[in-house]
C-alpha positions as CSV (number, residue, x, y, z in Angstrom):
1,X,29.5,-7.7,-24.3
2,X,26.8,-4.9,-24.6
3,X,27.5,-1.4,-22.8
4,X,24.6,-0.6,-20.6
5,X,23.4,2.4,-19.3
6,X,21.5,2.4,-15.5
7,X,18.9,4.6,-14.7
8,X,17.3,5.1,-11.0
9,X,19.7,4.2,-8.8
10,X,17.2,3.8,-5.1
11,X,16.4,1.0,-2.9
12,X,16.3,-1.5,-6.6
13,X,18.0,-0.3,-9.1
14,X,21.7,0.4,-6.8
15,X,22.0,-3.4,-6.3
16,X,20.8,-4.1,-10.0
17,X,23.8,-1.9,-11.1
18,X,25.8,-3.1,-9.0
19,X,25.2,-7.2,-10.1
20,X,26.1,-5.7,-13.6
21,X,29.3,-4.4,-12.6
22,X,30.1,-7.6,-10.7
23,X,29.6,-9.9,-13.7
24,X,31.8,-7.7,-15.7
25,X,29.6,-4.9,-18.0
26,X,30.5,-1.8,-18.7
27,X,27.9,0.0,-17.3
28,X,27.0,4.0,-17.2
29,X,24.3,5.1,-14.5
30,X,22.3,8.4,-13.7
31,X,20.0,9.1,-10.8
32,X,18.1,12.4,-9.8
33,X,19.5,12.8,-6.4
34,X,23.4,13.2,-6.5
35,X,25.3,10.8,-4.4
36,X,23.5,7.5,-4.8
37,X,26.0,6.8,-7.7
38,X,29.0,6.6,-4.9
39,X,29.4,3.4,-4.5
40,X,28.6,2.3,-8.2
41,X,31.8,4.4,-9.4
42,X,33.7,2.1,-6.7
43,X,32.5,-0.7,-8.2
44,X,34.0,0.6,-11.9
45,X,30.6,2.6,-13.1
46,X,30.7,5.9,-15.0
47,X,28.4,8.6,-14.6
48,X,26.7,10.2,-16.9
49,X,24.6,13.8,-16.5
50,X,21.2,13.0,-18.0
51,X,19.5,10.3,-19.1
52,X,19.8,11.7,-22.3
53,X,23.6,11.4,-22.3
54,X,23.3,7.6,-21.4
55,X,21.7,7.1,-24.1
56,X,23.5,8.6,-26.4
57,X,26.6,5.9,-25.5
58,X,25.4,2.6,-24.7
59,X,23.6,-0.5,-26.3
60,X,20.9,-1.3,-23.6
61,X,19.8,1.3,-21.2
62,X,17.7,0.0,-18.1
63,X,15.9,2.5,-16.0
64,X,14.3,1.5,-12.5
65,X,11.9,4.5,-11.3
66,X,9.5,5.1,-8.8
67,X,6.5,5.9,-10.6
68,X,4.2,6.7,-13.9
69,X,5.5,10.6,-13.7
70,X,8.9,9.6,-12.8
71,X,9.2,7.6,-16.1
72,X,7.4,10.8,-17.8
73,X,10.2,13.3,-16.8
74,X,13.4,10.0,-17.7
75,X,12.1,9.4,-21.3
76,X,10.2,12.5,-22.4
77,X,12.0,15.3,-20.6
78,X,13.9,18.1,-22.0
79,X,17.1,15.4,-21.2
80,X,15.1,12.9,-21.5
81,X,15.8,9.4,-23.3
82,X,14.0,9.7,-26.4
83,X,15.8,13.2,-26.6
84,X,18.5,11.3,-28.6
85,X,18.4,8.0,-28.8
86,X,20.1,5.9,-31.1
87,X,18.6,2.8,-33.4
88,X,19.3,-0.2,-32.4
89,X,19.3,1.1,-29.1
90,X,17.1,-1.7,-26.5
91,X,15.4,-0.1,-23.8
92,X,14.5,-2.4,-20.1
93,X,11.9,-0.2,-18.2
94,X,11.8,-2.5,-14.8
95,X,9.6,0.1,-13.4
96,X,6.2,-0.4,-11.9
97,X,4.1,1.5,-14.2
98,X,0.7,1.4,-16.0
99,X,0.2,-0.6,-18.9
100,X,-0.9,2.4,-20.9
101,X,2.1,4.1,-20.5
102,X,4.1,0.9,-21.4
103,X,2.5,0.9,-24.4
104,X,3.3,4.4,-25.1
105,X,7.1,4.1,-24.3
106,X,7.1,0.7,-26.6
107,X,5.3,2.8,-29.7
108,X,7.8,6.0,-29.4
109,X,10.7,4.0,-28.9
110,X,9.7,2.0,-32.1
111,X,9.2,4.5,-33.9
112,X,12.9,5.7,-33.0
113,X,13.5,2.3,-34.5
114,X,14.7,1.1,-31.4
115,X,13.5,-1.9,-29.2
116,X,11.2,-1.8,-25.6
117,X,10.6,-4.2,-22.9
118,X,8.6,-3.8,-20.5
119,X,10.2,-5.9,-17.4
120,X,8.9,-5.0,-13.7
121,X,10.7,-7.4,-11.2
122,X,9.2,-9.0,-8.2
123,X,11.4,-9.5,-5.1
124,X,12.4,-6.8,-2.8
125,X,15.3,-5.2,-1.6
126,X,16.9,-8.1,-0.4
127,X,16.3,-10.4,-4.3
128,X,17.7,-7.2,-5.5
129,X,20.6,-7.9,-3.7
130,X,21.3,-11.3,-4.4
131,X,20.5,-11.2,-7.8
132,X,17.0,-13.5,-7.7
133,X,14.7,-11.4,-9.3
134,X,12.0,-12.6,-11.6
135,X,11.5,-10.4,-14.4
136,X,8.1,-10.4,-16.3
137,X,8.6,-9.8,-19.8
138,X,6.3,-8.2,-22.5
139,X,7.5,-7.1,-25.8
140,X,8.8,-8.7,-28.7
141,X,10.0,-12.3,-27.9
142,X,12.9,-12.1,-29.9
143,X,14.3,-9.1,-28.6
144,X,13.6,-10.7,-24.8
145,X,15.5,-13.9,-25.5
146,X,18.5,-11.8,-27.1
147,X,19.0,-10.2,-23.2
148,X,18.4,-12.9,-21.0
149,X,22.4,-12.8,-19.8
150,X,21.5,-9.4,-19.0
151,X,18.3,-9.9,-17.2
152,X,19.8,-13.2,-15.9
153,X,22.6,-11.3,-14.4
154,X,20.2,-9.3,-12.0
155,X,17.8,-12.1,-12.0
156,X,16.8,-15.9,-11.4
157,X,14.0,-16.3,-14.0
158,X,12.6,-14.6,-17.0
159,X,9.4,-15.2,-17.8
160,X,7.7,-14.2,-21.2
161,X,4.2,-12.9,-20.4
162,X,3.6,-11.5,-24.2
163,X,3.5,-8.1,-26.1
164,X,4.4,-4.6,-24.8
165,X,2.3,-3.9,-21.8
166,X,1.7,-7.4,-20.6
167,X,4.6,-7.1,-17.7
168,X,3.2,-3.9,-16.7
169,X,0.0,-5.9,-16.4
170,X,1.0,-9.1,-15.2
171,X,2.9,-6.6,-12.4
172,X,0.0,-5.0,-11.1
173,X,-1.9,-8.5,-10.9
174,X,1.0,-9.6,-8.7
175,X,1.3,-6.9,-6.3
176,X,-2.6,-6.8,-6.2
177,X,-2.1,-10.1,-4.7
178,X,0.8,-9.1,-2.6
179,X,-1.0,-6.0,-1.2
180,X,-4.1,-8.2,-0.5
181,X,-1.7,-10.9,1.5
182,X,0.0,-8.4,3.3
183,X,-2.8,-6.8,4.7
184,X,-4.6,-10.0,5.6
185,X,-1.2,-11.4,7.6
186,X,-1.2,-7.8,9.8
187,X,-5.6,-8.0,10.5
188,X,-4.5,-11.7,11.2
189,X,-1.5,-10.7,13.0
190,X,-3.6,-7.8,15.0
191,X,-6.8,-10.7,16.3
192,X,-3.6,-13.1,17.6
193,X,-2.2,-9.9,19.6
194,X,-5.5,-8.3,20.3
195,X,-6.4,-12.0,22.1
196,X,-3.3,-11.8,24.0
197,X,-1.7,-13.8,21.8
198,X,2.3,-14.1,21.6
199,X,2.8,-12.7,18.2
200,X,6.2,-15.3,17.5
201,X,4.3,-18.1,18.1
202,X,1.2,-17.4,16.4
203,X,3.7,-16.3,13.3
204,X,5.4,-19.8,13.8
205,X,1.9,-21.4,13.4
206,X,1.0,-18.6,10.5
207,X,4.2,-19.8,8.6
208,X,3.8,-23.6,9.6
209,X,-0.1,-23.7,8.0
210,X,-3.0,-23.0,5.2
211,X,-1.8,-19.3,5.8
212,X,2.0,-19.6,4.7
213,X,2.9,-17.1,2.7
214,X,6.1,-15.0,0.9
215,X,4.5,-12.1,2.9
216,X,4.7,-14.0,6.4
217,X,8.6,-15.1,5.5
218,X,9.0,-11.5,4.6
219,X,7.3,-9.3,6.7
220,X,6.4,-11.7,9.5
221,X,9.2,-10.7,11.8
222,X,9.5,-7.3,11.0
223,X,6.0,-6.5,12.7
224,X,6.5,-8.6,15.6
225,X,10.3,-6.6,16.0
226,X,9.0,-3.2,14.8
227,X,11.6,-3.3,12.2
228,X,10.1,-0.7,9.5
229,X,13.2,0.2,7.9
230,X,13.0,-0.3,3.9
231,X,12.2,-3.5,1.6
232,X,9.6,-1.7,-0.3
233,X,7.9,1.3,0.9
234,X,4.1,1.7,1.9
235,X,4.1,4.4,-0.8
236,X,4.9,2.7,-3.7
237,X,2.3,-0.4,-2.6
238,X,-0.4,2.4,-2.8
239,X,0.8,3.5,-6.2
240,X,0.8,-0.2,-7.4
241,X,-2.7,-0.5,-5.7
242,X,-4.1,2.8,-7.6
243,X,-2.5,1.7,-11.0
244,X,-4.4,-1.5,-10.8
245,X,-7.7,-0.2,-9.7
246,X,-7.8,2.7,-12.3
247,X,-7.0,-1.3,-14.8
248,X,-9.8,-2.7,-13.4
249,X,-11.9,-0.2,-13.9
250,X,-11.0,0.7,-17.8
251,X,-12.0,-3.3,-17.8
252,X,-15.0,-2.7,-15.9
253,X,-14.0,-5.8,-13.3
254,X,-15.2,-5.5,-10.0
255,X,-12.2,-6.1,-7.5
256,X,-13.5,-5.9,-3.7
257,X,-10.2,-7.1,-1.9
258,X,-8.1,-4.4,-3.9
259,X,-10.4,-1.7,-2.8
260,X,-10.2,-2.9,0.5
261,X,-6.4,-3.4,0.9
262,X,-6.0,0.3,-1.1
263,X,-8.2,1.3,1.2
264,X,-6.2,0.3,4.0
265,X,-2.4,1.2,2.5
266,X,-3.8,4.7,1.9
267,X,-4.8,5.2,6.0
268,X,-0.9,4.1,6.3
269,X,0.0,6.9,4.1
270,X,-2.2,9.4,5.7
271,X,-0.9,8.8,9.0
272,X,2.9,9.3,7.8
273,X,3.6,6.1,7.1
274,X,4.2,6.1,3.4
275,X,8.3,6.1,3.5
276,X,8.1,3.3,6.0
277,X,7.9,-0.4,4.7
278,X,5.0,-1.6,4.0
279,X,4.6,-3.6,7.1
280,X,4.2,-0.5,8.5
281,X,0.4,-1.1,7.6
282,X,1.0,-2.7,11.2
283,X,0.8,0.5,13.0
284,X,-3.1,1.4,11.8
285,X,-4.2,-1.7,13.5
286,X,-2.3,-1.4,17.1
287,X,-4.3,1.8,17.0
288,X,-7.7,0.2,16.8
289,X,-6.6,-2.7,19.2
290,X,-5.1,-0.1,21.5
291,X,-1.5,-2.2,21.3
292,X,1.9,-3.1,19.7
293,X,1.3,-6.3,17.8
294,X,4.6,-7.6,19.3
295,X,4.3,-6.6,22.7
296,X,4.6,-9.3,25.3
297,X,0.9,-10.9,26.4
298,X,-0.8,-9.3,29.4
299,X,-0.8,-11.2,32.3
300,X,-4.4,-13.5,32.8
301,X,-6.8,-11.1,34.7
302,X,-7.2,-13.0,38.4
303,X,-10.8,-13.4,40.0
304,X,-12.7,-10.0,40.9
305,X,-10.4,-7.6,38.9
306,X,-12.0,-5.6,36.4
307,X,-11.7,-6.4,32.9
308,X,-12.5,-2.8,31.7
309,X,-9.8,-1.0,32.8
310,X,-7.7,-0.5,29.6
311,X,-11.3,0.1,27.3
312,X,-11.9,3.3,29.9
313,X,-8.5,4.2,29.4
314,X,-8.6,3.9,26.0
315,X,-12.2,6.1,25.3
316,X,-12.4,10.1,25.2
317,X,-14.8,11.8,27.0
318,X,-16.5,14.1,24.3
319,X,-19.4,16.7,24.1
320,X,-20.0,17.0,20.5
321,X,-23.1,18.0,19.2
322,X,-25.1,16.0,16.5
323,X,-28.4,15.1,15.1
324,X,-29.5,11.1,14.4
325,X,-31.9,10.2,11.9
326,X,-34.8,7.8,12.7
327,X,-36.7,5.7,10.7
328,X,-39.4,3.3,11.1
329,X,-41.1,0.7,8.6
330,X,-44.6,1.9,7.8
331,X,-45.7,-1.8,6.6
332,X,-46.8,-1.0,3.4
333,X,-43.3,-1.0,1.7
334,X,-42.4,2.7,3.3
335,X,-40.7,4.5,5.7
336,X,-41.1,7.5,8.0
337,X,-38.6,9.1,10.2
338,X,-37.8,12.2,12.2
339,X,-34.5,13.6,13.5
340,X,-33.8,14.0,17.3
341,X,-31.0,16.1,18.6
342,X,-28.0,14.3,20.9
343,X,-24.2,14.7,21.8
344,X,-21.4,12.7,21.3
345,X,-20.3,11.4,24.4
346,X,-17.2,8.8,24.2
347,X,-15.5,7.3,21.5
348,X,-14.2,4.1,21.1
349,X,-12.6,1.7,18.7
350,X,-15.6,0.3,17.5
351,X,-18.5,2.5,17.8
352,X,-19.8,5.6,19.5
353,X,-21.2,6.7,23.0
354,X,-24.3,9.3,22.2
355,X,-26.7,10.7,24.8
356,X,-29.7,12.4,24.1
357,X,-33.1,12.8,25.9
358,X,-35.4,11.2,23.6
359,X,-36.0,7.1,24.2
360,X,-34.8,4.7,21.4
361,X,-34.7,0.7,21.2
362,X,-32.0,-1.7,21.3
363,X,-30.7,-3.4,17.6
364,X,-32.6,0.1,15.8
365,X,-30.5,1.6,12.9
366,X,-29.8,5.4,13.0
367,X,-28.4,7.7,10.4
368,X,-25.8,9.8,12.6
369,X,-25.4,13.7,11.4
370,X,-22.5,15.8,12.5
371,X,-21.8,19.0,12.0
372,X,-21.3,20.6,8.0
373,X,-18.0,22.1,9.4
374,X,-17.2,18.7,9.9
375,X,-17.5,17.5,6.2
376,X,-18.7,14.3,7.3
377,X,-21.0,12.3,5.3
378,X,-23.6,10.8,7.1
379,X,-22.9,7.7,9.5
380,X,-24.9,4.9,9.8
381,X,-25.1,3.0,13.5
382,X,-26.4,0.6,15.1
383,X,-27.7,0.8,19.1
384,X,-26.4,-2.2,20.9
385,X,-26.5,-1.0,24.5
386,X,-29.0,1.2,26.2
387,X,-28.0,2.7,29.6
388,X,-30.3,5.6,32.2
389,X,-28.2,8.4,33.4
390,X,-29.5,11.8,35.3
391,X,-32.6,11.5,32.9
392,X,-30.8,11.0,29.8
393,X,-30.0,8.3,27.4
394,X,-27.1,7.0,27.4
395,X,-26.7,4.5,23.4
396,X,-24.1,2.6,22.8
397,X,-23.6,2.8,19.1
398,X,-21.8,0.4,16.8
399,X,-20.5,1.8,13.7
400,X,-22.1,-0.1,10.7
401,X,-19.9,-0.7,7.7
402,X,-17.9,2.6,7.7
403,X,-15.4,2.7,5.0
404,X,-11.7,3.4,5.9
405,X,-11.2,7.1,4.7
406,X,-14.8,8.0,6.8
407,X,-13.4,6.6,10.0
408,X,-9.8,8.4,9.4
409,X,-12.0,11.3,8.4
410,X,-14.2,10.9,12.0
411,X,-10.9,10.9,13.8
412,X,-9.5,13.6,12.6
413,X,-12.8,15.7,13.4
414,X,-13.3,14.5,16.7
415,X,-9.4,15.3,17.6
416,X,-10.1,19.2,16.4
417,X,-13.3,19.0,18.4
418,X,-11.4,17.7,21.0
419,X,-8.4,20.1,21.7
């Protein structure tokens, strides 16, 4: 039976060791932070002090990292893998990492005359557990049969994808997909609750339907129960969302819904979310729909109450001042415009409250200028409500397709405007 050595010992790679042990290898682990290893060495591990030292005194060594510079510091550090790493040696990266590198690690290691696979996983914490992980093989196809016990010990199912670099691939095309879903079940998730919709039962129809999905089975009841606590982190979805745009783009493939659901993880990491699970995603949107997704229904609204109590609650009287930017078809395939002075009056979760003396029409388009110590770019609106107050106009202003980062951005300014 091959020795094996275990590096990255966090939310995966502990119960990976750990499934080794259990099945009877001899295995030798190292992790950065100390104490992770505790229960391992109860469990019959070793430890060793580098990865450098693993290397030097096993057969296989499988490392289980969090990211591109992670893997970096394992393998090429000053005690590093490839410091002294024996032939015959056969290295498992089950990382998350960018094909590039994969192909770097596979062409040093060779050259070491030693053996790579590239094998990313995907489950979560809980596969991880229990041992079901799929492993997505590239590399040579000889060298992958010859460690299916091993991969089958911390797995279900192997499956060949082809050479060195095609997991890392194959990886990123999965979790771009997983990314996508899990942001579709929380906007999903957010209409239902928005509504006044109970989030269980619309999950129950969610997980009953067309929209069924791993993501609803996984992640489902976590929103509706606020449970954030660990699966796999926000965080690392954003690095697997970045590592497959800057793909796409060396393949010049246009990818709209992974620019959008990037888009969307990296507001979760901005706010603080990033060590949270990914369904943590959920908290961005109960801030635009002013609401926990899993909060209990409000009661129906009875005859003559107002319906507009919790929107005035939830807007911020403002005095901000701005300029907007008007312009007018000419007819002969031209423009003209002028700029007029206003203030920001209220916002809300969908557009902007702007008064300013000089009359406008409903439906027009305006380019909306801010400050420059604001750093804004310029906003584009639309005016779908027109009101008179004490000689001024009052416009009711609908943002008009304003990416994710500019409306984080237009928070964050109005807040320090605000205080």
């Amino acid at each position: 039976m091959k020795t094996i050595g275990f590096v990255g010992l966090g939310t995966m790679g502990e119960p990976m060791a750990a499934n080794l042990l259990r099945k009877g290898y001899s295995v030798t682990v190292y992790n950065r932070s100390a104490g992770k290893a505790n229960a391992l060495v109860e469990l019959g591990a070793d430890i060793a002090d580098s990865p450098c030292d693993i290397a030097k005194r096993v057969d296989v060594v499988i490392t289980m990292v969090s990211n591109d510079d992670a893997i970096e510091e394992v393998y090429f550090g000053a005690d590093g893998i490839l410091k002294e790493l024996k032939p015959g040696t056969t290295i498992i990266d089950s990382s998350t990492i960018s094909p590039t590198l994969a192909r770097k690690l596979a062409a040093e290691i060779g050259d070491r005359f030693c053996d790579f696979i590239d094998a990313p996983v995907t489950g979560s914490k809980p596969a991880a557990i229990e041992g079901t992980l799929l492993f997505m093989a590239g590399g040579d196809k000889a060298t992958v049969d010859a460690h299916t016990d091993i991969l089958l010990t911390m797995g279900r199912d192997i499956v060949y994808v082809g050479p060195n670099g095609s997991g890392a691939t194959a990886k990123l095309a999965h979790n771009t997909i997983v990314g996508i879903n899990a942001a579709g079940l929380i906007e999903g998730m957010a209409i239902a609750a928005k509504s006044g919709i109970d989030a269980s039962a619309f999950l129950h129809i969610v997980q009953s339907g067309g929209a069924a999905s791993k993501q609803a089975d996984l992640k489902g009841e976590k929103i509706v129960n606020r449970d954030f606590s660990v699966q796999f982190a926000l965080s690392l979805m954003l690095k697997d969302l970045r590592l497959s745009s800057v793909l796409t783009d060396a393949m010049h493939m246009s990818t709209p819904m992974l620019e959008s659901a990037k888009g969307l993880f990296q507001l979760g990491q901005a706010a603080g979310y990033g060590d949270d699970d990914l369904a943590a995603l959920a908290h961005i949107y109960e801030n635009w729909i002013g609401r926990k997704i899993g909060d209990p229904p409000a009661p129906p609204v009875e005859a003559g109450q107002k319906t507009d109590e919790r929107r005035k609650k939830t807007r911020l009287p403002l005095d901000i001042p701005l300029h907007m930017s008007i312009y007018q078809w000419e007819g002969d395939g031209g423009f003209s415009g002028h700029t007029i002075e206003g203030r920001l009056r209220d916002l809300s979760e969908d557009g902007l409250q702007i008064e300013s003396g000089t009359p406008l029409e409903k439906d027009m388009f305006i380019v909306i200028h801010f400050g420059p110590e604001s750093e804004l770019p310029p906003i584009t609106a639309r005016l779908i409500r027109i009101e008179r107050k004490s000689g001024k106009f009052v416009y009711g202003c609908l943002l008009s397709a304003l990416p994710l980062y500019q409306r984080l951005q237009l928070q964050e300014y109005i807040a320090s405007q605000s205080q």
